[in-house]
BAVOTOR-699063 format. One record per residue (C-alpha): residue in one letter; x, y, z. Coordinates in pm, whole numbers, plus 50000, padded with zeros to 5 digits. Layout:
BEGIN
<rest: A	u: X	v: Y	w: Z>
...
END
This chain:
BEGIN
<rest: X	u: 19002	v: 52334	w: 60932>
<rest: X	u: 18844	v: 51952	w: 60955>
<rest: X	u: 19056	v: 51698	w: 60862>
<rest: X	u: 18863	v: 51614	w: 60564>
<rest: X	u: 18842	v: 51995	w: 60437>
<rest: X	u: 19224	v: 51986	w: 60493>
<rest: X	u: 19246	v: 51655	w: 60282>
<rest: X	u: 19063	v: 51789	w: 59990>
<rest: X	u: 19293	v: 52078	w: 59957>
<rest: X	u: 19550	v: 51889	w: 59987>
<rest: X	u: 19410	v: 51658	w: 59638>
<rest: X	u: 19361	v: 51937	w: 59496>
<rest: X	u: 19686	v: 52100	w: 59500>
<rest: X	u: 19861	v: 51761	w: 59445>
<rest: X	u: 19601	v: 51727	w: 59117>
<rest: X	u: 19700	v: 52037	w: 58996>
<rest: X	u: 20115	v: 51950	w: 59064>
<rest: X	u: 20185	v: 52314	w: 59276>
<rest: X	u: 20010	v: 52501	w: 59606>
<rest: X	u: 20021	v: 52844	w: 59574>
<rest: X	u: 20143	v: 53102	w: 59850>
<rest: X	u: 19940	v: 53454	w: 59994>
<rest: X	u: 20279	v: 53625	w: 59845>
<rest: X	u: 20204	v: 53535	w: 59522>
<rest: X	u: 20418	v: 53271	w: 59483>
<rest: X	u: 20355	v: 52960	w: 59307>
<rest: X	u: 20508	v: 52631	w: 59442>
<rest: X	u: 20562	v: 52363	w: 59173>
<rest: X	u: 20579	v: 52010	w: 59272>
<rest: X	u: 20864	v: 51857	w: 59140>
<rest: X	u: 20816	v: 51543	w: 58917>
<rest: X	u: 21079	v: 51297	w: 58768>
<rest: X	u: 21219	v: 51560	w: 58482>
<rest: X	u: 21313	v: 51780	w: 58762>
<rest: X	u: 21556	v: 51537	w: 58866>
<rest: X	u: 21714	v: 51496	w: 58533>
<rest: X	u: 22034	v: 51676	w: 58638>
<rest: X	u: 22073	v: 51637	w: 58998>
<rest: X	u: 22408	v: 51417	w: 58936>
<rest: X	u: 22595	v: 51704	w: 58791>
<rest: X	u: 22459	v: 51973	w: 59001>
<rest: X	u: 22511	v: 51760	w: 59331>
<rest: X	u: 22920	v: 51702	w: 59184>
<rest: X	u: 22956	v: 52087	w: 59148>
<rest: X	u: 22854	v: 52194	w: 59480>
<rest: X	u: 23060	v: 51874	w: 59623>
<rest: X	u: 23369	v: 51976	w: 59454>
<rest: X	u: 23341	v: 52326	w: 59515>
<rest: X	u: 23315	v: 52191	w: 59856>
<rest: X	u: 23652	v: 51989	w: 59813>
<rest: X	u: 23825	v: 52233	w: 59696>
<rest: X	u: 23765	v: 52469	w: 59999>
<rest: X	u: 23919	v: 52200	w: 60205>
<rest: X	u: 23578	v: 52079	w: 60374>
<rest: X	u: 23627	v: 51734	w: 60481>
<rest: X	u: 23423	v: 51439	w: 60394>
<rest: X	u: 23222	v: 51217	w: 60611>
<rest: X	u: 23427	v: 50978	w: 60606>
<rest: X	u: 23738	v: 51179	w: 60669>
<rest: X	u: 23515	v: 51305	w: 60986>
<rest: X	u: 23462	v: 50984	w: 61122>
<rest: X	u: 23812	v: 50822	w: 61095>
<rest: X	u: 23913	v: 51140	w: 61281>
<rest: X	u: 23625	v: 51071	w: 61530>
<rest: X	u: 23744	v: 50686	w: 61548>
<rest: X	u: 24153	v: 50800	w: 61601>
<rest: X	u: 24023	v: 51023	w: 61928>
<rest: X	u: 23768	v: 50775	w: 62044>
<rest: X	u: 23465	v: 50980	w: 62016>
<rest: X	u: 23293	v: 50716	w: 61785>
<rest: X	u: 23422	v: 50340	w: 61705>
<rest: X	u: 23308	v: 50080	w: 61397>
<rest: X	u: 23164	v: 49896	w: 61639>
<rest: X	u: 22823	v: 50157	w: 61644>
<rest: X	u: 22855	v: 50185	w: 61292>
<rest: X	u: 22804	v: 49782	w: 61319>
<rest: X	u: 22540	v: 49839	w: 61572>
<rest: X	u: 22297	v: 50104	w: 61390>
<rest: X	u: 22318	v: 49827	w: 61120>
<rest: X	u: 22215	v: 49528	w: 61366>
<rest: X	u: 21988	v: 49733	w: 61524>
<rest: X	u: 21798	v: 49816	w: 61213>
<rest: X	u: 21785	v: 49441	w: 61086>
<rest: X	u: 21612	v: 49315	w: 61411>
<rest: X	u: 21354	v: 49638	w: 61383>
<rest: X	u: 21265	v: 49535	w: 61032>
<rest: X	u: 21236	v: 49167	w: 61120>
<rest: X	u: 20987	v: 49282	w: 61472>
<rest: X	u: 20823	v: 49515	w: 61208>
<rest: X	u: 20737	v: 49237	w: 60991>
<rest: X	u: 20668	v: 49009	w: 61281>
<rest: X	u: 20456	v: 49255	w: 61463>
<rest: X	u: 20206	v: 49335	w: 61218>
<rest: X	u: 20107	v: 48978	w: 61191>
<rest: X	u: 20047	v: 48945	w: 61543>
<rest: X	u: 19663	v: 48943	w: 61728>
<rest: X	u: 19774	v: 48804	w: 62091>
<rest: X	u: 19784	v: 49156	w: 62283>
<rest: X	u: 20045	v: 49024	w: 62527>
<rest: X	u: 20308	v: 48964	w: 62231>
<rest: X	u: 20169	v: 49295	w: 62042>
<rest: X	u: 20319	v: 49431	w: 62370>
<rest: X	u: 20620	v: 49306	w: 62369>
<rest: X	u: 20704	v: 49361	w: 62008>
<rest: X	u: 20598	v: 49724	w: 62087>
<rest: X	u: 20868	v: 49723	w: 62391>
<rest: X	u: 21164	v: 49617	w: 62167>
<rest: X	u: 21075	v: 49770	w: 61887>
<rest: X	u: 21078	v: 50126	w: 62121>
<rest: X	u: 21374	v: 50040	w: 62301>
<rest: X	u: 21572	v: 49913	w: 61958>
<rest: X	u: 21444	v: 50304	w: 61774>
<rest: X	u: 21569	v: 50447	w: 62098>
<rest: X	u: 21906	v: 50296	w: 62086>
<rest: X	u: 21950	v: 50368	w: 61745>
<rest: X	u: 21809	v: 50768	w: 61750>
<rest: X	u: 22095	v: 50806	w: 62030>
<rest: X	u: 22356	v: 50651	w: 61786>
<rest: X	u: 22249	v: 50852	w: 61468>
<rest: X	u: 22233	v: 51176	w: 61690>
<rest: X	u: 22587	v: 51115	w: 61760>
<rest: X	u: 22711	v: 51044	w: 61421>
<rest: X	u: 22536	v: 51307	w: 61293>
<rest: X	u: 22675	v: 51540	w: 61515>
<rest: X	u: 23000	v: 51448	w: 61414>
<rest: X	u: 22981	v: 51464	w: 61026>
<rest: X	u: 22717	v: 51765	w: 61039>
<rest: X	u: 23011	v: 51985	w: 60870>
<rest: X	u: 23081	v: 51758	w: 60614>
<rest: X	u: 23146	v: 51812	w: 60247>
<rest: X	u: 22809	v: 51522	w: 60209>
<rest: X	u: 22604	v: 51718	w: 60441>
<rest: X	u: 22710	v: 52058	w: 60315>
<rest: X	u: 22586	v: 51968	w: 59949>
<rest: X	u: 22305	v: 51806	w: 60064>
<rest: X	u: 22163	v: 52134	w: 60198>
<rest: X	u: 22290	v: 52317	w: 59884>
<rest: X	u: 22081	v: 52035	w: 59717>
<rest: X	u: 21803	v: 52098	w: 59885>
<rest: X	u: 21768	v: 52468	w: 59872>
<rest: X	u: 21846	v: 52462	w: 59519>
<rest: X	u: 21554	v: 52291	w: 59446>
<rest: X	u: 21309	v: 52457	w: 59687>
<rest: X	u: 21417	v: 52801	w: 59532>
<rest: X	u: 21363	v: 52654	w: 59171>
<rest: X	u: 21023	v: 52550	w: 59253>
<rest: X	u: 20929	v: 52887	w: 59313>
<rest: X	u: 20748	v: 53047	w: 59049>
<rest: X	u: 20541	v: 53432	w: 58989>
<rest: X	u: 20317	v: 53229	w: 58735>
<rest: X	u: 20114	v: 52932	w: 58750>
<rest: X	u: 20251	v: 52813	w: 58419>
<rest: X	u: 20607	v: 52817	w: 58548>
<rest: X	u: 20765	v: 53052	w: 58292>
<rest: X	u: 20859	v: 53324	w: 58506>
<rest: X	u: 21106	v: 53178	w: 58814>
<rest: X	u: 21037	v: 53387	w: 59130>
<rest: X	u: 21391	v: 53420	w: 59182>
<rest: X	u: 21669	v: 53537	w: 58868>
<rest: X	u: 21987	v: 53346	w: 58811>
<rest: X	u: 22168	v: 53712	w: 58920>
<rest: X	u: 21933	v: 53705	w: 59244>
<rest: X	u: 21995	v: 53333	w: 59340>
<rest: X	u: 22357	v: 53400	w: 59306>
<rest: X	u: 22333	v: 53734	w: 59478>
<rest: X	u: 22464	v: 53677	w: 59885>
<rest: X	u: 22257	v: 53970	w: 60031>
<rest: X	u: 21966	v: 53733	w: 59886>
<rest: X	u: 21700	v: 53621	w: 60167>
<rest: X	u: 21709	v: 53195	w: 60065>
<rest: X	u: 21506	v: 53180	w: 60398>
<rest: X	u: 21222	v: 53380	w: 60255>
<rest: X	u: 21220	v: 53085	w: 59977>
<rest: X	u: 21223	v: 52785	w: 60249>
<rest: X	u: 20976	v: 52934	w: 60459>
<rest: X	u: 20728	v: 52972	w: 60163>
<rest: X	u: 20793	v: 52670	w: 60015>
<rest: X	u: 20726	v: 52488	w: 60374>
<rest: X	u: 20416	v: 52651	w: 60450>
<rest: X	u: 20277	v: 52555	w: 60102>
<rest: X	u: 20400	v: 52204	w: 60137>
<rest: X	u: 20333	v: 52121	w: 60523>
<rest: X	u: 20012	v: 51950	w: 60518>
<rest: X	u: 20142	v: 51735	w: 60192>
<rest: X	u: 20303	v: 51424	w: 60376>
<rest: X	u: 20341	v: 51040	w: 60308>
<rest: X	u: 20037	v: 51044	w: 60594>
<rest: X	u: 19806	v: 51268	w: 60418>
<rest: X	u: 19868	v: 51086	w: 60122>
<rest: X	u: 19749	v: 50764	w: 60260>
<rest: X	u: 19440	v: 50902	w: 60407>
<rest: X	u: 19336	v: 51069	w: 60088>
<rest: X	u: 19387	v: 50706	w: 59848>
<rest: X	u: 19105	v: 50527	w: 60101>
<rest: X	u: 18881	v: 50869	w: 60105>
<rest: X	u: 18539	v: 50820	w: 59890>
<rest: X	u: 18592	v: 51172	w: 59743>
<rest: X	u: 18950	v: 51040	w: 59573>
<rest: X	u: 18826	v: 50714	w: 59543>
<rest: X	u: 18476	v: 50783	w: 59345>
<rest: X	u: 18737	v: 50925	w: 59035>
<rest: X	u: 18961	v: 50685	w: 59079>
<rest: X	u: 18777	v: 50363	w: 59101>
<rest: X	u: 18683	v: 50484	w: 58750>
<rest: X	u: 19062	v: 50504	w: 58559>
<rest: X	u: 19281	v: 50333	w: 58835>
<rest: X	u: 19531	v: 50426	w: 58663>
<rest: X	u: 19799	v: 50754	w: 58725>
<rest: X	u: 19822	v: 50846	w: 58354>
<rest: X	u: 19470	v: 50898	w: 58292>
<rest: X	u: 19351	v: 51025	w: 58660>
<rest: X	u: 19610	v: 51277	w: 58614>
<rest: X	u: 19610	v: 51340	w: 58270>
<rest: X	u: 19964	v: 51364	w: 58191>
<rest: X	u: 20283	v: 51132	w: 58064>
<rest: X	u: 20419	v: 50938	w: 58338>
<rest: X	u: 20718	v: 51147	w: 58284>
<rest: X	u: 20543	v: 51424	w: 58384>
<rest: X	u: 20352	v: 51300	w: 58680>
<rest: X	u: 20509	v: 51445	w: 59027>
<rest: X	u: 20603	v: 51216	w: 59298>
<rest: X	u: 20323	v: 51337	w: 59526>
<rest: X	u: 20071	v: 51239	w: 59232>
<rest: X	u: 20299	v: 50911	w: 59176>
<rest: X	u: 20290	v: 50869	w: 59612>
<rest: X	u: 19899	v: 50834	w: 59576>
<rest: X	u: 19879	v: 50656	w: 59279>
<rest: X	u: 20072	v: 50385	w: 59404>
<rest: X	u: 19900	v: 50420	w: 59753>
<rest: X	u: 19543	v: 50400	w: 59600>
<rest: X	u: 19643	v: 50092	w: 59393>
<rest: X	u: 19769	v: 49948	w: 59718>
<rest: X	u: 19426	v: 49976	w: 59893>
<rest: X	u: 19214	v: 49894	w: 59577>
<rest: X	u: 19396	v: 49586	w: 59590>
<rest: X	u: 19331	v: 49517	w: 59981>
<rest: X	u: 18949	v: 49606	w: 59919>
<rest: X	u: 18952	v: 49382	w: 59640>
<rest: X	u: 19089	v: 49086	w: 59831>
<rest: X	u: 18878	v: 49204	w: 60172>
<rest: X	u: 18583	v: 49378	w: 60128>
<rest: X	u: 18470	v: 49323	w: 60430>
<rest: X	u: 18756	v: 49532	w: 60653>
<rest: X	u: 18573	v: 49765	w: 60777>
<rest: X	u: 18828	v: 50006	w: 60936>
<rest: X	u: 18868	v: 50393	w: 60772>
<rest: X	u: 19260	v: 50433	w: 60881>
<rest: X	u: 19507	v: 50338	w: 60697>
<rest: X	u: 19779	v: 50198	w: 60919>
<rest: X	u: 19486	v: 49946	w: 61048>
<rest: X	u: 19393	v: 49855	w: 60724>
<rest: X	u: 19690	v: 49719	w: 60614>
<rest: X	u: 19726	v: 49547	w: 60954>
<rest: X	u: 19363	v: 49371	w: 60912>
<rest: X	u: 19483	v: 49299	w: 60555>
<rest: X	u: 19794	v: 49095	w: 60728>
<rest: X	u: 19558	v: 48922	w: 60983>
<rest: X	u: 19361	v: 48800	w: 60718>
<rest: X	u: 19665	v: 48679	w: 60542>
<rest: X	u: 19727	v: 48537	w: 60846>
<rest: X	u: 19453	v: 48343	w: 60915>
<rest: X	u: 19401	v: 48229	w: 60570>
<rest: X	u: 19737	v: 48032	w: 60602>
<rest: X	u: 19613	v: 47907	w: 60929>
<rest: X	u: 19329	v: 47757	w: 60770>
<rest: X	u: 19008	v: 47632	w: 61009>
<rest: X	u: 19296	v: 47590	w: 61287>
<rest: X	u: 19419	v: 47898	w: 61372>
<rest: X	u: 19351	v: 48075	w: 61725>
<rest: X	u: 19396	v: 48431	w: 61800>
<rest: X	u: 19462	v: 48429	w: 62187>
<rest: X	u: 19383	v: 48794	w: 62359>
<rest: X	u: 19249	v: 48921	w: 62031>
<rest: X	u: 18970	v: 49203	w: 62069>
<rest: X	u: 18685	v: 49076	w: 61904>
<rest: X	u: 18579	v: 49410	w: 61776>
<rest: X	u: 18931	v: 49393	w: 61589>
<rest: X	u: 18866	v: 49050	w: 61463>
<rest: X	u: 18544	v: 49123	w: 61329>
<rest: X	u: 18595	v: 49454	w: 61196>
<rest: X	u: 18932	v: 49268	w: 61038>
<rest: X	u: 18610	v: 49050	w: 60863>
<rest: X	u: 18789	v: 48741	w: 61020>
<rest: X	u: 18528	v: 48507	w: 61044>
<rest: X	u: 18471	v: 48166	w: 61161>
<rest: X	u: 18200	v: 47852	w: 61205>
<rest: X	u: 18213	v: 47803	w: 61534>
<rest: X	u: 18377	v: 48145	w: 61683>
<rest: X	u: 18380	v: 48050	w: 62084>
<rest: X	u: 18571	v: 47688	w: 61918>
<rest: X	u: 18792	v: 47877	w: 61734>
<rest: X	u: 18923	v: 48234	w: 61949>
<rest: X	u: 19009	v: 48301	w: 62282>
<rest: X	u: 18921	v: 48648	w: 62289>
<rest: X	u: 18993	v: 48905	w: 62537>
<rest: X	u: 18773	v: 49238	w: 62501>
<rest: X	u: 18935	v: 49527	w: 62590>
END
């Protein structure tokens, strides 16, 4: 399927707040209300979990610390190391010379490195914990009540006696509900807020309750995720009409250049910056070969 045929059905299955599955199975996208009892759900599995004598993270980790096979000290670390990734984040996108692009890009790989191989390692020591445990629990509790026979959502797919049933297949449920929801991603998402066939509607509410016709209440997160994404962009295209870019990821980076050289004023200098970057970023300037360095790649 083209990417664009794959976007639409994406819209429309986020529009209409489920996807539906060639068993007959509707998936409902889960919206704010859904959420309204997670607290006391999430303590029952937990305690149930305590009461078993499954240990808690914590518990896990001191245990870990006592037999040296983890320390504070990386605890401290995957901290540190997130701080500086942030700060090269924010740095990075600001930055046109290609040399320190580079670099940025070096640290910022090596620091995600480092701190996958630390994560990994906690994670494989607190994997059986009572946290982790109801997290799953969590998670396929609300996969198998988004499951539905009807597109109305009055008939669940699965009865209380059936989801409380052991000999019950809950992999049948995940595998549905994953192959329904695969293509709808934080990515997706993006593209589809900048695409003219979203955009065309849009452009003529720009606003969730109306586009989606229902109380904010009501609204799923995947219809919230593009609302707030298309406001985003309607804001950038406001500011900078001009960008002239159809991704997403560079869009918001031209958007920062142009912040950028707005604070810079008549001054600023973009040394090793592509000039099909620059002007496609609609950076502009009275006397260009004065003003940039360029570098064409």
């Amino acid at each position: 399927m083209k990417e664009e045929s794959l976007l639409r059905s994406v819209l429309a299955d986020i529009i209409k707040g489920y996807g539906f599955h060639e068993n007959g199975v509707y998936v409902k996208h889960l919206c704010l209300d859904d959420y309204v009892d997670y607290e006391r759900i999430y303590q029952k599995h937990y305690n149930n979990l305590i009461k078993r004598g499954v240990e808690t993270k914590e518990d896990l980790l001191k245990r870990a610390v006592s037999q040296k096979l983890w320390s504070e000290e990386e605890d401290q670390e995957i901290e540190d190391i997130q701080d500086l990734i942030d700060r090269s984040e924010e740095s990075s996108a600001k930055i046109i010379d290609k040399d320190m692009a580079k670099h940025y890009a070096e640290d910022l790989k090596k620091n995600r490195r480092r701190q996958s191989f630390l994560i990994n390692k906690r994670e494989s020591i607190t994997q059986s914990s009572c946290e982790k445990l109801t997290d799953k629990k969590m998670s396929e509790h609300y996969i198998i009540h988004s499951l539905y026979k009807n597109k109305d959502f009055s008939e669940p797919y699965l009865s209380q006696e059936e989801i409380e049933d052991t000999d019950t297949d809950i992999r049948k449920c995940i595998e549905m509900y994953n192959e329904c929801m695969i293509n709808i991603n934080e990515n997706s998402i993006k593209k589809i807020s900048i695409e003219p066939f979203f955009t065309c509607g849009w452009n003529l509410c720009k606003d969730a309750y109306r586009y989606f016709g229902k109380a904010i209440s009501q609204i799923t997160y995947n219809q919230m995720n593009l609302a707030s994404y298309a406001k985003n962009f309607s804001n950038i295209f406001e500011s900078y009409p001009d960008i002239d870019s159809k991704d997403p990821d560079e869009i918001i980076k031209f958007a920062k250049w142009r912040q950028e050289a707005e604070k810079k004023g008549d001054n600023r200098t973009f040394v090793g910056a592509n000039s099909d970057d620059i002007k496609r970023a609609g950076i502009k300037s009275k006397d260009r070969s004065a003003q940039f360095n360029e570098i064409d790649q």
